[in-house]
N, C-alpha and C positions, 0 to 999 in steps of 0.2 A: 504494500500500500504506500504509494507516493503522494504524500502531506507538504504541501509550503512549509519553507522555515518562517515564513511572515507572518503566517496562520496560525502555526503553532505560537510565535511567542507573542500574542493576539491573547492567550490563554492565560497566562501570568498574570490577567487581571481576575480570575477566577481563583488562584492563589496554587497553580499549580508549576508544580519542577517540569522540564524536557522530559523525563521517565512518563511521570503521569499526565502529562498530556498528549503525550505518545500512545498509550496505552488505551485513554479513555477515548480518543478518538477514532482507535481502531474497535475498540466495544461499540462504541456510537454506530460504527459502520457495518456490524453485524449485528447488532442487537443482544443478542449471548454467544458464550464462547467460552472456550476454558483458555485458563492461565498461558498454557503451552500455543498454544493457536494465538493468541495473542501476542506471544513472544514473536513469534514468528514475521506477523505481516504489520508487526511498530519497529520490528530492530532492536526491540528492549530485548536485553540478556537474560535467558531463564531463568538464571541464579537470581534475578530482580525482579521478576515479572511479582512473584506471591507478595512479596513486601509489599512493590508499588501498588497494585490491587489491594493490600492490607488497607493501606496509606488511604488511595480512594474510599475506600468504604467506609472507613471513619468519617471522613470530611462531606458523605453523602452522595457521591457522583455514581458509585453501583450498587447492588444488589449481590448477595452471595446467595446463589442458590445453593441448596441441599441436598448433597447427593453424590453422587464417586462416577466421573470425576466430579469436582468440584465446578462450576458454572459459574460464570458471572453476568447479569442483566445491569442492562444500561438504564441508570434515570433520565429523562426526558430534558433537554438543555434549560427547557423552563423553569421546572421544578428546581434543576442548579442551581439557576441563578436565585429564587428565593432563597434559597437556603442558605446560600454564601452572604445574601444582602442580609439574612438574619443573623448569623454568626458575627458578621461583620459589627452589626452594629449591639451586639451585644456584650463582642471583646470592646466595642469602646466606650462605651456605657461601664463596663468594670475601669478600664482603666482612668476613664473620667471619677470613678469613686476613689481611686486609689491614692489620684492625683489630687483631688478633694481634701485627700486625709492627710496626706505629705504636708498641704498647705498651712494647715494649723499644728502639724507638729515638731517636735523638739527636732527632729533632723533637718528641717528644715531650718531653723534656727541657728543650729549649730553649723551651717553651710555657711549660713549669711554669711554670722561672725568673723569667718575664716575668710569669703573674699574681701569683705570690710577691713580685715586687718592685713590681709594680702596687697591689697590696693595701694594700701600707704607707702609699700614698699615697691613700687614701679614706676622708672624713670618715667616724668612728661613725655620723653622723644619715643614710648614705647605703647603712649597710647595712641594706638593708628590701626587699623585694619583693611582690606578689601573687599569684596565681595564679587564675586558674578556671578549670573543670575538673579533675572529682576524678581523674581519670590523671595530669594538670599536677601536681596537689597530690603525689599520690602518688609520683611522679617527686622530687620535692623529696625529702618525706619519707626515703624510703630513701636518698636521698643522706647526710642527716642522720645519722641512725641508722651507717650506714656507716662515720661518720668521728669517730662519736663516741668521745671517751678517756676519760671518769670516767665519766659517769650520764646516762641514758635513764629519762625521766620523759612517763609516755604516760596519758590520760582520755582514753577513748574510748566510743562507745554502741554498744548492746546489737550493734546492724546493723552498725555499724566496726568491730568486734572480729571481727565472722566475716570480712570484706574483709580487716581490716589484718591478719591471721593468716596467712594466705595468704600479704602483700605480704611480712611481714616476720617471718615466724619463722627464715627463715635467717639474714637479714645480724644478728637481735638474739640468735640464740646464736653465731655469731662473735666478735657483741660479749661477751658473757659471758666466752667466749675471751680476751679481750684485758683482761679486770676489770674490765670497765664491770659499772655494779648498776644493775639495772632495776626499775622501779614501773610498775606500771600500776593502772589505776584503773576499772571497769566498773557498769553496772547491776548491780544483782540479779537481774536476768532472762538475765542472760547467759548463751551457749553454753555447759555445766558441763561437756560434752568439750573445749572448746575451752581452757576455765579452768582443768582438768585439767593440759593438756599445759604450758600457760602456767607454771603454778605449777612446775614440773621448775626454771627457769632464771630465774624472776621472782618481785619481792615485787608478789604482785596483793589486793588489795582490792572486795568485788564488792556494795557499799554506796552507790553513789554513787548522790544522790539527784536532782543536777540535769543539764544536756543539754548542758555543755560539752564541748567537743574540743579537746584541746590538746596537742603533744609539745612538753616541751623537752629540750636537750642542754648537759650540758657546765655545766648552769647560765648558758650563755653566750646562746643561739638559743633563737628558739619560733617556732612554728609553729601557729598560731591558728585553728581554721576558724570560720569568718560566719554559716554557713548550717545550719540544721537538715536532716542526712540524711534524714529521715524524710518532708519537706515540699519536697525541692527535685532534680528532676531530675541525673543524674550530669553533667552539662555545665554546671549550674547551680552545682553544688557550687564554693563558695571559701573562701580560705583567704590572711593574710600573714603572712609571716615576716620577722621582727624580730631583731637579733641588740645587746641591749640591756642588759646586767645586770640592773642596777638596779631594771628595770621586770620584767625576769623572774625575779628574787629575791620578786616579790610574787607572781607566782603562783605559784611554788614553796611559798610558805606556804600560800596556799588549800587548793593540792593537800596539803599535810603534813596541813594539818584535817581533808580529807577523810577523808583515811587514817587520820585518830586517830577520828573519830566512828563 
């Protein structure tokens, strides 16, 4: 039986290995079958075929029939897929409790303490990172914003504004919440519903004439992207973050010019 390798690894969203998706899609194709026939027309190694069948059966994909030789019946792909979306969302429902409990407890505490006093001991020239990938970036970002306690200072383009709106119009009216003042900074082309909702809890400005990206916080951190969105694949997208005064007191003035022109 001749399977695409595209098709096959198509499957991994269903949370299966090359073995068991070999396997299950040669069941698929005969409906029942034993272990050994199955070996056969996926290329899985006999010595693996019983496992990997083990392996499916647990996770729901076959059926073992009763009986010498041993059988196996295929579950329907639909039926699969419920099962996986329930399993799914039941490992994260636990680990959401788990991660719950972490929260309010001593370990977690005792973590802080340890980067808080770790922290004291890291050269300024040593806080800097990068990132690629606009999810990686974005990941940052909102940590940013999050923890921010005076000022959120955001230049974003016409295509970041309708993303970063999404990412962060919660954590940045919490921030407002807490009396942080926010700037943002956009094209003139920009989403004017989107500018709309903006303007409720931000001083926005929708003048900006050149393609830079940039938040900073606190006057303290920035967060700088490299890449023009418009020209670079979402995987492409990067971005570092610098956590420097001095250097981000200068762009803090650009950004004021912006905003005055």
């Amino acid at each position: 039986m001749i399977v695409q390798k595209d098709f096959l690894n198509k499957l991994k969203d269903f949370g299966l290995n090359s073995y068991e998706s070999k396997l299950w899609v040669a069941l698929l194709s005969r409906g029942v079958s034993t272990a050994g026939e199955l070996s056969d027309i996926s290329n899985v190694p006999r010595s693996r075929a019983y496992d990997v069948l083990e392996s499916l059966e647990k996770k729901g994909f076959v059926i073992v029939k009763v009986g010498k030789p041993i059988k196996y019946l295929a579950v329907p792909p639909t039926e699969v897929v419920e099962r996986v979306k329930k399993k799914v969302m039941e490992e994260a429902n636990q680990r959401n409790k788990v991660l719950c409990t972490l929260k309010e407890s001593d370990v977690l505490g005792e973590l802080t303490t340890l980067h808080t006093e770790g922290i004291k001991l890291v050269d300024p020239t040593d806080k800097s990172g990068a990132f690629r990938g606009r999810d990686k970036v974005h990941e940052h970002l909102n940590t940013m914003v999050k923890n921010a306690q005076s000022s959120i200072t955001l230049m974003i383009s016409k295509e970041g504004l309708e993303r970063k709106y999404d990412l962060l119009a919660a954590p940045l009216k919490k921030a407002v919440k807490k009396g942080v003042k926010i700037n943002v900074a956009v094209p003139a082309n920009a989403n004017k519903t989107i500018l709309k909702e903006l303007s409720q809890f931000a001083t926005v400005s929708n003048n900006v004439k050149g393609n830079a990206r940039f938040c900073l916080v606190d006057n303290e951190q920035m967060l700088l992207f490299l890449t023009d969105d418009k020209k670079v694949h979402k995987s492409y997208d990067s971005a570092v973050w610098v956590e420097a005064p001095q250097f981000i007191n200068y762009f803090g003035s650009l950004f004021n010019k912006e905003m005055k022109e």
